[in-house]
C-alpha positions in Angstrom: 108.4 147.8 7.8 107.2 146.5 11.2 107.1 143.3 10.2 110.6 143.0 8.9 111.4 144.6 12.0 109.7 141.9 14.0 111.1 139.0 11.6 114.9 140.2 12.0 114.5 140.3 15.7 112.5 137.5 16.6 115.9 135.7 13.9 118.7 137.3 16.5 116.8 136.2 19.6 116.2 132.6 17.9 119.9 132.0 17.2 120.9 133.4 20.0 118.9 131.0 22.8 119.8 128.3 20.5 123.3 129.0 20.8 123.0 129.2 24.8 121.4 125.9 25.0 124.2 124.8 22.4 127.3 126.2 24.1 129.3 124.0 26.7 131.8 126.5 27.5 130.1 129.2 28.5 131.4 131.5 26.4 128.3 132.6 24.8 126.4 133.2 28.5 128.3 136.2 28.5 127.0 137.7 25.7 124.0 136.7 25.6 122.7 135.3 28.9 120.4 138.2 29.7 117.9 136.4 27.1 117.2 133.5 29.2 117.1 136.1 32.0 113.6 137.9 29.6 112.1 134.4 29.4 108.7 133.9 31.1 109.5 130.5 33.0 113.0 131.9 34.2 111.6 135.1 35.3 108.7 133.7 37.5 110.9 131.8 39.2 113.4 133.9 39.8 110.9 136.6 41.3 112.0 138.9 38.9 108.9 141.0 38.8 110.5 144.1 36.8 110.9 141.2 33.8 106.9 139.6 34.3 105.4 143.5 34.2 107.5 144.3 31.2 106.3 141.5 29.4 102.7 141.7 30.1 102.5 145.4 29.6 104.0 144.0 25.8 101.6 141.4 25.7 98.8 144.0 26.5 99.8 146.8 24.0 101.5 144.7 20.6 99.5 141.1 21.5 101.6 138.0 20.8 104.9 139.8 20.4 106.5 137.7 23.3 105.1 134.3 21.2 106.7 135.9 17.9 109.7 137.0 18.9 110.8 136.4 22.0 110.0 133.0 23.2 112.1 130.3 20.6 109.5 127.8 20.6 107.4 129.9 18.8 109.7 131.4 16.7 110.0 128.0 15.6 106.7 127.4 15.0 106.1 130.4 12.8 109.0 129.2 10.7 107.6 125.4 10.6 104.2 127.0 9.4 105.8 129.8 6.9 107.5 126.6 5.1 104.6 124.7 5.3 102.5 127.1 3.6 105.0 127.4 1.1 104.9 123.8 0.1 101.9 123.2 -0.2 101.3 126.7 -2.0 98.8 128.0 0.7 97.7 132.1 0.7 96.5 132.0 3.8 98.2 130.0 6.4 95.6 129.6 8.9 91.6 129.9 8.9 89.5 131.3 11.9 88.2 128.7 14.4 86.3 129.4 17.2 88.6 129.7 20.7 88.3 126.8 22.8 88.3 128.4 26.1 88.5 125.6 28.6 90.8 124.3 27.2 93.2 127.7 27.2 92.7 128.8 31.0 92.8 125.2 32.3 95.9 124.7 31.0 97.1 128.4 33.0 95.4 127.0 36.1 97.3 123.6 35.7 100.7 125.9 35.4 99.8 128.1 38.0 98.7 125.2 40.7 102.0 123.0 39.8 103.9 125.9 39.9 102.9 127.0 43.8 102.9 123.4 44.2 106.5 123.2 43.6 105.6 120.0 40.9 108.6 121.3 38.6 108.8 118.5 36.3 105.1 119.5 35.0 105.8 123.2 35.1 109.2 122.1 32.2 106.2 120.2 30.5 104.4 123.0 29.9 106.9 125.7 29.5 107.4 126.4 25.9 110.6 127.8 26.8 112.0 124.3 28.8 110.3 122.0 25.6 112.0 123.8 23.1 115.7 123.2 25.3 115.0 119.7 25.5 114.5 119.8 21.6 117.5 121.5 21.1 119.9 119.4 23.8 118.0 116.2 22.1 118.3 116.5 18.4 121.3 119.3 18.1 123.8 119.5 20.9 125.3 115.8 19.4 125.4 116.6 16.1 127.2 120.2 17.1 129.5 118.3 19.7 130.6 116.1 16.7 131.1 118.7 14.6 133.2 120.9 17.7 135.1 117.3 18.2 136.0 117.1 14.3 137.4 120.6 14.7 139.6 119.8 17.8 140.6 116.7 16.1 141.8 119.1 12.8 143.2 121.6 15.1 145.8 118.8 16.8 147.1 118.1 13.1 148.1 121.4 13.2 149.6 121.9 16.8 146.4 123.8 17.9 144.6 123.5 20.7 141.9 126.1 20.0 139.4 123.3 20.3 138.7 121.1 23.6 136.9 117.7 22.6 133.8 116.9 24.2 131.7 113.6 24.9 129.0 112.9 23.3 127.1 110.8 25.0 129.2 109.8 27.8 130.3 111.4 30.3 134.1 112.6 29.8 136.5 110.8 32.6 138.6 112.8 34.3 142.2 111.9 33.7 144.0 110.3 37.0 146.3 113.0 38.5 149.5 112.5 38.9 151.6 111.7 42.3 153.8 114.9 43.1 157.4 114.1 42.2 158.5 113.7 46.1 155.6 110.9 46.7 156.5 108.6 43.4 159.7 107.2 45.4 158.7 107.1 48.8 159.1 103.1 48.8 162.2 103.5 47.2 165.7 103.5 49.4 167.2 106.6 49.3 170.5 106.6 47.7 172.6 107.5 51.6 170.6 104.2 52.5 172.0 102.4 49.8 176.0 103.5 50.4 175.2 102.6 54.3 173.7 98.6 53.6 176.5 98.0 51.0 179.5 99.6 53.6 177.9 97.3 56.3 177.4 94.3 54.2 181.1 94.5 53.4 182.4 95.0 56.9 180.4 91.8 57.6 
């Protein structure tokens, strides 16, 4: 029972970061911005303190609950080493290995010196959180832009414009803006002008 639990939540937080990093309207922030809010990354540095203590006091009582159902990187993981097993007809998944300690906390104090540091390109390195948005922004947000653009396109057969069409890889233009209606004849004689050079050409 837990463990379906765990599996249909860990699915609604999975879609629904992956929509976030997917949506260009911001539609979906609404909904369901408070789950970047939860992150780890987002919530060190934002200060939010009320967010870090919630999720180590998890951490400390259920273990790797933040890992399996909270974080989408690995979410993503467990699902790439569920089908994994699958294929290749595995019982057990994985097989005990020693813990390779050094390893584990010198990666925390690399986080934790770039962090105060301020080095935020290596703190997105190691992130889980900021390597699985690159992922998605890399490999999905085209192929769902396409697929949003093939919509609008549909939509204008039908006199809709329920869609907006987005660029892909280039940035979208903005469209020149037009002169107010008072400014597009400014070098233009007014028609009084006119009457008055043709009556003085004739009195000439």
């Amino acid at each position: 029972m837990l463990r379906k639990i765990r599996i249909t939540l860990a699915a609604i937080c999975f879609v629904a970061v992956t929509l976030l990093f997917l949506d260009f309207t911001g539609t979906l922030h609404l909904w369901f911005g408070w789950l970047a809010k939860i992150q780890f990354l987002p919530a060190v540095l934002a200060l939010n303190f009320v967010v870090i203590a919630i999720l180590l006091v998890l951490t400390l009582l259920f273990g790797r609950i933040y890992c399996s159902v909270i974080c989408p990187l690995g979410i993503f993981q467990d699902c790439v080493s569920n089908l994994s097993s699958r294929r290749k007809g595995k019982k057990a998944r994985f097989s005990y290995s020693k813990e390779i300690k050094w390893l584990r906390y010198g990666v925390l104090v690399l986080f934790v010196i770039a962090l105060v540091a301020g080095l935020n390109a290596l703190v997105a390195l190691l992130a889980p959180y900021s390597a699985y948005g690159r992922m998605v922004q890399s490999l999905l947000a085209p192929v769902w832009q396409w697929g949003n653009n093939l919509l609008a396109w549909i939509a204008e057969r039908q006199d809709s414009y329920a869609f907006v069409t987005k660029g892909v890889f280039a940035p979208v233009e903005p469209e020149p803006t037009p002169l107010p209606q008072a400014n597009r004849y400014l070098s233009a004689p007014s028609r009084q002008e006119s009457m008055q050079s043709k009556q003085s050409t004739h009195l000439l």
